[in-house]
Rosetta silent file (secondary structure, phi, psi, omega in degrees, C-alpha in Angstrom):
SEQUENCE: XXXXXXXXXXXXXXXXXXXXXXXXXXXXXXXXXXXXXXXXXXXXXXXXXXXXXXXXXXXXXXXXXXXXXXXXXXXXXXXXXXXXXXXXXXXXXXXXXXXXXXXXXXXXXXXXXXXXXXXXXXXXXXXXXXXXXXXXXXXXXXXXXXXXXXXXXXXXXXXXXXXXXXXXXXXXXXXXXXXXXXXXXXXXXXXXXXXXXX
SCORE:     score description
SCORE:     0.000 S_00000001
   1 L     0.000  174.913 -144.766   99.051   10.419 -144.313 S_00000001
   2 H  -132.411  -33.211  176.274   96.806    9.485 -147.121 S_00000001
   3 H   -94.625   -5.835  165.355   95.695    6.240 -145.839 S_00000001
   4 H   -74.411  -61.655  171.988   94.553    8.194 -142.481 S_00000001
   5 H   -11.401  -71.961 -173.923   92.656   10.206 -144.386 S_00000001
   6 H   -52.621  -54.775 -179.470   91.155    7.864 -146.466 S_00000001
   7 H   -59.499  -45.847  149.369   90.202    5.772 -143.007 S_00000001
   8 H   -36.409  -45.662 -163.996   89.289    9.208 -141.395 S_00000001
   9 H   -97.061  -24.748  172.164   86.605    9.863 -143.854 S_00000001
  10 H   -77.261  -42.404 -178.276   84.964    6.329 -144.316 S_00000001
  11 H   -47.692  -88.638 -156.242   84.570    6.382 -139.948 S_00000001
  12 H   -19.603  -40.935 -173.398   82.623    9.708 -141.079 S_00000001
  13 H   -89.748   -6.979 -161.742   80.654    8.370 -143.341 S_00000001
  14 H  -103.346  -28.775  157.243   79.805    4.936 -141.752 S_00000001
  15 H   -33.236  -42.180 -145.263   79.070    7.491 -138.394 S_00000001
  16 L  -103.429    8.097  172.928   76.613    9.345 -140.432 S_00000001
  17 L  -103.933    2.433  165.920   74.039    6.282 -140.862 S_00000001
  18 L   -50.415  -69.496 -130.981   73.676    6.808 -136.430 S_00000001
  19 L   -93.071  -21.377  172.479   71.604   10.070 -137.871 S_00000001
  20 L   -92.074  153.827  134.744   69.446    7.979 -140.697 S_00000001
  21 L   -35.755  -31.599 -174.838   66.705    6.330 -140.583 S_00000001
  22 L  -100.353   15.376  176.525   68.138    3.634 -142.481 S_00000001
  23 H   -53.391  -69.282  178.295   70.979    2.966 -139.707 S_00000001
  24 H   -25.174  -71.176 -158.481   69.372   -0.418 -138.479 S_00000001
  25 H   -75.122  -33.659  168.566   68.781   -2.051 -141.685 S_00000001
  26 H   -53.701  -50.744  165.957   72.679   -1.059 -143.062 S_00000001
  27 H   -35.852  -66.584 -171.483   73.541   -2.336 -139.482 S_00000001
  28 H   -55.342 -106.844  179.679   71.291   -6.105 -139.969 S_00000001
  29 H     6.092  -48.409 -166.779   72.471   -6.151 -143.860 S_00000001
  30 H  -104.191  -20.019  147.999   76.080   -5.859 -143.025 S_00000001
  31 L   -72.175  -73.430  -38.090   75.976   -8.744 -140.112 S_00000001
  32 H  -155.959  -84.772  138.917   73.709  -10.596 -142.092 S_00000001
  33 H    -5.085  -31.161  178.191   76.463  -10.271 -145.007 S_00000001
  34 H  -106.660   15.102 -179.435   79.885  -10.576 -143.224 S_00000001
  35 L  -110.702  -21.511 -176.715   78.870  -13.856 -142.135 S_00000001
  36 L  -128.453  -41.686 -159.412   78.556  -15.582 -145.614 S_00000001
  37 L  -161.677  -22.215 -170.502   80.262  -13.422 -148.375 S_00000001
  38 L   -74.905  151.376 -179.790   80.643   -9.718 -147.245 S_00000001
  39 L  -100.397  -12.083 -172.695   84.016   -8.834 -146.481 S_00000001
  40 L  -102.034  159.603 -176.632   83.800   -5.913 -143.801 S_00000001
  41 L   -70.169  149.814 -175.982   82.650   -6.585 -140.390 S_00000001
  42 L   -87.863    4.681 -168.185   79.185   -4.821 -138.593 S_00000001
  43 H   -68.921  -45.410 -160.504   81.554   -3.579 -135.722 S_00000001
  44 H   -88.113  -12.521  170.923   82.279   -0.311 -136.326 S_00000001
  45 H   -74.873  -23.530 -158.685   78.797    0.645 -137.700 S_00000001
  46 H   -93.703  -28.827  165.266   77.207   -0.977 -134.548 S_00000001
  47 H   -50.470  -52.172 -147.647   79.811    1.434 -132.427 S_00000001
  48 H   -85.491  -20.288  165.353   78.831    4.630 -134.439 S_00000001
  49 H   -67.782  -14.703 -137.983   75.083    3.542 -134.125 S_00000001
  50 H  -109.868  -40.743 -157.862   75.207    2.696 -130.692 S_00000001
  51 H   -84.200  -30.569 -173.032   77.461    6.415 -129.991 S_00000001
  52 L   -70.159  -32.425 -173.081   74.151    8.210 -131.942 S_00000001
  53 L  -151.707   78.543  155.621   71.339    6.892 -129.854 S_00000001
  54 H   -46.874  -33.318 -169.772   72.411    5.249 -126.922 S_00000001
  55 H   -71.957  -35.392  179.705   69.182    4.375 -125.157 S_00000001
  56 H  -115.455   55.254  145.204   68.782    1.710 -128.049 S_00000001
  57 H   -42.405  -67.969 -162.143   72.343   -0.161 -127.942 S_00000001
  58 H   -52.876  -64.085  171.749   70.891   -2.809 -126.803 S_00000001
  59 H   -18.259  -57.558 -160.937   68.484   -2.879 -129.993 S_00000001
  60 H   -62.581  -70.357 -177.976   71.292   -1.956 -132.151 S_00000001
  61 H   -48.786  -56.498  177.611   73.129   -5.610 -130.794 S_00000001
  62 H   -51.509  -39.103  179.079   70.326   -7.729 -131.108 S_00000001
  63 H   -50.447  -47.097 -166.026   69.828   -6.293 -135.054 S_00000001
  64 H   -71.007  -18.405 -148.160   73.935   -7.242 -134.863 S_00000001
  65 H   -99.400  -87.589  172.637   73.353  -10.797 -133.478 S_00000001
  66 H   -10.834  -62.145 -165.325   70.460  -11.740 -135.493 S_00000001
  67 H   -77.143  -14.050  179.538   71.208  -10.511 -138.869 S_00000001
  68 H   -76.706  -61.416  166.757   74.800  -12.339 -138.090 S_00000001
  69 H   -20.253  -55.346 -152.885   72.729  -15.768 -137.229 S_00000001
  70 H  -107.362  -12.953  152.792   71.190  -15.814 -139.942 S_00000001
  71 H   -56.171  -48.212  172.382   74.041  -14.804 -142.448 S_00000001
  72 L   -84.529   22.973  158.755   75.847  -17.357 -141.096 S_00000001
  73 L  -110.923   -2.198  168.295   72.979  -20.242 -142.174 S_00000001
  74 H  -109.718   -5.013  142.506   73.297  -19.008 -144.991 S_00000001
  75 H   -72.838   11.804 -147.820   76.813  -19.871 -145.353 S_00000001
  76 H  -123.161  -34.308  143.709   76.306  -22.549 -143.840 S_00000001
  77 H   -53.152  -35.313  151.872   73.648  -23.398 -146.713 S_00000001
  78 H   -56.711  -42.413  168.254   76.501  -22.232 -149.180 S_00000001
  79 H   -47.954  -57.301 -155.855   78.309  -24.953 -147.526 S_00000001
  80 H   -78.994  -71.931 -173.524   75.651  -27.735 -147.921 S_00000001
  81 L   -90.154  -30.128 -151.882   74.397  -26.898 -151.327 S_00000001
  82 L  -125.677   30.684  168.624   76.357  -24.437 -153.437 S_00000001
  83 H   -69.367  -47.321  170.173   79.909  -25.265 -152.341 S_00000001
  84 H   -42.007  -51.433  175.573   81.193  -25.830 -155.761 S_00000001
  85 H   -57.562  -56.506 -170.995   79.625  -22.924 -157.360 S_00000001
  86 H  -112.533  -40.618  171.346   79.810  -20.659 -154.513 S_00000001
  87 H   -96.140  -14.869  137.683   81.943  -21.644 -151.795 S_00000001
  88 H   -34.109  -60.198 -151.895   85.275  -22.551 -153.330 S_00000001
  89 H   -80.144  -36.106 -173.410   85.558  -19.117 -154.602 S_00000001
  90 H   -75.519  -37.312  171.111   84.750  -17.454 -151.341 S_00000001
  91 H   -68.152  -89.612  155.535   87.146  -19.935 -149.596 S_00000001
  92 H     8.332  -62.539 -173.154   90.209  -19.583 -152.452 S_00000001
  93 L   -41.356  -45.551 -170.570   89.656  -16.068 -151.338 S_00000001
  94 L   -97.898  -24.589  157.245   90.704  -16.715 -147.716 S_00000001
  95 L    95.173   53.730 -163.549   93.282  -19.011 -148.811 S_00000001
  96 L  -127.866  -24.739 -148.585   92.069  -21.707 -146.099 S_00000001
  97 L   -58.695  -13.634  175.376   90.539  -24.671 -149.222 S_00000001
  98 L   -92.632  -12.915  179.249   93.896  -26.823 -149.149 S_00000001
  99 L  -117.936   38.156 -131.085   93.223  -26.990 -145.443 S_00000001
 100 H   -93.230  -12.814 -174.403   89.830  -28.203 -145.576 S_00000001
 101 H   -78.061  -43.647 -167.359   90.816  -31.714 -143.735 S_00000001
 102 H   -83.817  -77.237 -137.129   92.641  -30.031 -140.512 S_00000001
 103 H   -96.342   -5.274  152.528   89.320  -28.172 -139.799 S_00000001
 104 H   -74.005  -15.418  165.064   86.894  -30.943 -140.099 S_00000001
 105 H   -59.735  -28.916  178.852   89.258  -32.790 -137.593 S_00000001
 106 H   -76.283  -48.304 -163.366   88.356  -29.469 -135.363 S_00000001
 107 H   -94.358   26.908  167.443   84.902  -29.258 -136.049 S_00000001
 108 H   -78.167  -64.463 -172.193   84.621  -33.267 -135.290 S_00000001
 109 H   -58.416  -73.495 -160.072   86.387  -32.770 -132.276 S_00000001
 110 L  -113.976   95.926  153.457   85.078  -29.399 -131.041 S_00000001
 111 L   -51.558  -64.918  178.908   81.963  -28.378 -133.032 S_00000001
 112 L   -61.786  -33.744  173.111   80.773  -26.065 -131.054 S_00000001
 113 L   -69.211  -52.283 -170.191   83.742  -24.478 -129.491 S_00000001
 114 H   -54.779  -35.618 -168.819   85.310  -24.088 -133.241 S_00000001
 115 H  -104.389    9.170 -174.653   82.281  -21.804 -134.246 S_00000001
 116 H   -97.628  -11.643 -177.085   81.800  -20.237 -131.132 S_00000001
 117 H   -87.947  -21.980  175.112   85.758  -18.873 -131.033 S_00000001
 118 H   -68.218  -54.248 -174.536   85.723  -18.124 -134.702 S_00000001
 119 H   -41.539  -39.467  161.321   82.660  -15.972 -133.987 S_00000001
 120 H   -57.641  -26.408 -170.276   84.023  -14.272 -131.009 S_00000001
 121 L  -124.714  167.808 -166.826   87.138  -13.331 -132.654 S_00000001
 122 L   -80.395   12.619 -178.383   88.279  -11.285 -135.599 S_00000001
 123 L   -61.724  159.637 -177.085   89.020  -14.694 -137.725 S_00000001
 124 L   -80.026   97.126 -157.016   86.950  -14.139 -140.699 S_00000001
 125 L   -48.916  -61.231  177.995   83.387  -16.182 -139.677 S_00000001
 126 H   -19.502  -15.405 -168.682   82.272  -16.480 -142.985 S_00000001
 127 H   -90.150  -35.144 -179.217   84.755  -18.986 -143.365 S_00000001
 128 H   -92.618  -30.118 -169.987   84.099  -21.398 -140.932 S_00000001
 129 H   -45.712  -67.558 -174.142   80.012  -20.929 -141.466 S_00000001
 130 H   -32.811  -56.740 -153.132   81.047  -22.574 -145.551 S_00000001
 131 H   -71.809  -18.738 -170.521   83.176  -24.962 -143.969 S_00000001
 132 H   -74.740  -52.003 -151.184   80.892  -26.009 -141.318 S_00000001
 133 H   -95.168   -3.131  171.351   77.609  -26.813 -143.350 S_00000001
 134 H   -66.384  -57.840 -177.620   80.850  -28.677 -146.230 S_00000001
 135 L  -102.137   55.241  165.685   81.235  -30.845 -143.271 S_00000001
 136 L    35.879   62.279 -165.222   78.029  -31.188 -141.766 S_00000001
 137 L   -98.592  171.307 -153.260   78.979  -29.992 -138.176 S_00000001
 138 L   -90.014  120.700 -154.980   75.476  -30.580 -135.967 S_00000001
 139 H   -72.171   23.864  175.290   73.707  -27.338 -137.238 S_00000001
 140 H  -112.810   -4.537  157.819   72.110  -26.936 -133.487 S_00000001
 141 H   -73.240  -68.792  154.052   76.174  -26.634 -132.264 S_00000001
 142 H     1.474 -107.803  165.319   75.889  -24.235 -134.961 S_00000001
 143 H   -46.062  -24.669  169.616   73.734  -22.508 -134.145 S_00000001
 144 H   -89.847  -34.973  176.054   74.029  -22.177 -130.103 S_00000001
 145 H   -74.877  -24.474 -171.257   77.727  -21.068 -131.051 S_00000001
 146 H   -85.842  -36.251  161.102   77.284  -18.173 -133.133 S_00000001
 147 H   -49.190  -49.464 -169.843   74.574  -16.803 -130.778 S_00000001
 148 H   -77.276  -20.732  164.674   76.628  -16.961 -127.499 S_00000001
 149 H   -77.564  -46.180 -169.234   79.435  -15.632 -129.245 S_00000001
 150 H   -56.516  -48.332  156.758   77.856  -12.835 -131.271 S_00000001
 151 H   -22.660  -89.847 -167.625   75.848  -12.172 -128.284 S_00000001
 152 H   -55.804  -26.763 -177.161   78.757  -11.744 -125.961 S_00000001
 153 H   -95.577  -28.139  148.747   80.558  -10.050 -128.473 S_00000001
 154 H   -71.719  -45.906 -175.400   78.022   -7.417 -129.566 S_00000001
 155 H   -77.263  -21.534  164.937   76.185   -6.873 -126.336 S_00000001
 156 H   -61.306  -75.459 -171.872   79.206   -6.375 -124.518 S_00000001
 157 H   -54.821  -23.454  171.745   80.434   -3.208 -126.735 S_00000001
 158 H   -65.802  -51.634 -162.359   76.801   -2.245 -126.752 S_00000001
 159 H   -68.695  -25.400  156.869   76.543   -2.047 -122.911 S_00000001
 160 H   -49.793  -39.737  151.240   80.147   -0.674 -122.870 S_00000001
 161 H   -33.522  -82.448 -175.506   78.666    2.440 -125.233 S_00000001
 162 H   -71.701  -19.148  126.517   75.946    2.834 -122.993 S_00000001
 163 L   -39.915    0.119 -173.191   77.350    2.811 -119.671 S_00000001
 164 L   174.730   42.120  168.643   80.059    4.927 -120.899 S_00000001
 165 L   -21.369  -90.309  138.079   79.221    6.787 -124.097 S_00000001
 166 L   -12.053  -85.955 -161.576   80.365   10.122 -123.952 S_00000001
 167 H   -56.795  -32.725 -165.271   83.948    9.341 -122.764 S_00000001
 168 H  -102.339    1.937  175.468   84.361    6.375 -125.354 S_00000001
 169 H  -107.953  -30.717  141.257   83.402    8.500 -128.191 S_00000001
 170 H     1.397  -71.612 -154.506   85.656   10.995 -127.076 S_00000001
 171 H   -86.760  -55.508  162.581   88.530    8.646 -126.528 S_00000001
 172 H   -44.095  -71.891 -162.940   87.796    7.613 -130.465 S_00000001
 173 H   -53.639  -50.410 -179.997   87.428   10.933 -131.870 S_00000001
 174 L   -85.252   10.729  144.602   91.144   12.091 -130.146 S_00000001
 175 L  -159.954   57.217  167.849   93.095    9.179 -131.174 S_00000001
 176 L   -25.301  -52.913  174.766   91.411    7.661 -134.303 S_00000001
 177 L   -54.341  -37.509 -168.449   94.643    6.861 -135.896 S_00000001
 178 L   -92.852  -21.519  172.183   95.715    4.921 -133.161 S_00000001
 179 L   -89.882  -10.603  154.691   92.278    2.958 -133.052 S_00000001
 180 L   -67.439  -78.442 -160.577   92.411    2.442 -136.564 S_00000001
 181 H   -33.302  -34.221 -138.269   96.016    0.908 -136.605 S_00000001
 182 H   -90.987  -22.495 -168.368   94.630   -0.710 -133.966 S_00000001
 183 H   -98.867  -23.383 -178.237   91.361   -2.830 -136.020 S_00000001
 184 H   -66.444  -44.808  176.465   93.255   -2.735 -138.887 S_00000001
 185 H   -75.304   -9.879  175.783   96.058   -5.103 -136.961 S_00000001
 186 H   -99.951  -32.217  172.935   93.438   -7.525 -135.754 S_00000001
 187 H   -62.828    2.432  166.359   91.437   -7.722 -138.888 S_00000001
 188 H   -96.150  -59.665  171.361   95.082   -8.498 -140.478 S_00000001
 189 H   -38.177  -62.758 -160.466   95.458  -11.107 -137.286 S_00000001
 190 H   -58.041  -53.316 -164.259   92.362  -12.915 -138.167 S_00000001
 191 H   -66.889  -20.442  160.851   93.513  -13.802 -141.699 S_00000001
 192 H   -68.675  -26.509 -161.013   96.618  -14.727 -140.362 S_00000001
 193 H   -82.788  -50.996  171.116   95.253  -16.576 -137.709 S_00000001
 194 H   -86.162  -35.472  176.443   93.171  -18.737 -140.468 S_00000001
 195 H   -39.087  -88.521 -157.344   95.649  -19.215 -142.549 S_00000001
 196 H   -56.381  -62.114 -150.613   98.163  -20.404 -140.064 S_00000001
 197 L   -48.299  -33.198 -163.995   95.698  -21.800 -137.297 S_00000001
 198 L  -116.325    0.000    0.000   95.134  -25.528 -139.177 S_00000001
């Protein structure tokens, strides 16, 4: 197939920054980014970095945590200041801005919980970081959720890597197709998931 392929050869190429020097900062830069405005996720670079040098996983997650933290204050400043300008369009995008009522009733309710499950899960974060600094959710809820989720959600797959490397790169390499299909249906989940969710 042609869209294996295609998926086949981007793993290769997002594999081949394990082996740079510049692996880290494309690693920060793309949490740091998929938290405010970027559209692809730091996961699969933080696998292929993680499968390249094991001994610093753990590194490799905090760079994934961090650079996510602090993307997502800055959507959360795109919220605050530049939602007309900036955060409509990014929102429009996700198709969530007609439901902008339903999730300040959530993050009212459940501040903390709301940004710590979007973070944890494949809904697209970026989304709630805008809406959360639109409605002024208490940026230290904020801020404690997207750590314990990124945290839990990066440092787990680090420590799975390193505890179990070898086997799990394996395990990748000999059914790719099926682990694409497989990120491809939850990153398709998430947007449904926001849509639908409110």
């Amino acid at each position: 197939m042609i869209g294996s392929k295609y998926v086949r050869r981007l793993y290769d190429w997002v594999l081949h920054w394990a082996y740079t020097p510049y692996g880290p900062l494309a690693l920060f830069l793309m949490a740091f980014g998929s938290s405010s405005f970027f559209p692809v996720p730091p996961d699969a670079l933080l696998v292929t970095l993680c499968l390249g040098d094991r001994s610093r996983s753990f590194f490799f997650a905090l760079l994934c945590t961090v650079g996510s933290l602090l993307g997502g204050i800055v959507g959360y400043i795109i919220g605050v200041f530049f939602f007309e300008s900036i955060g409509v369009r990014i929102l429009d995008f996700y198709g969530l801005f007609e439901e902008y009522e339903q999730v300040r009733t959530v993050f009212d309710a459940q501040a903390f919980w709301s940004i710590f499950a979007a973070a944890l899960s494949p809904i697209p974060y970026k989304v709630f970081t805008i809406a959360g600094g639109v409605f002024r959710i208490s940026l230290v809820a904020f801020i404690l959720g997207t750590i314990v989720a990124r945290s839990l959600r990066y440092f787990s797959m680090a420590g799975l890597i390193w505890m179990f490397g070898g086997p799990i790169k394996r395990f990748i390499d000999r059914y790719f197709d099926q682990v694409a299909l497989a990120f491809v249906i939850l990153i398709i989940g998430g947007f449904i998931a926001i849509r639908y969710l409110f």
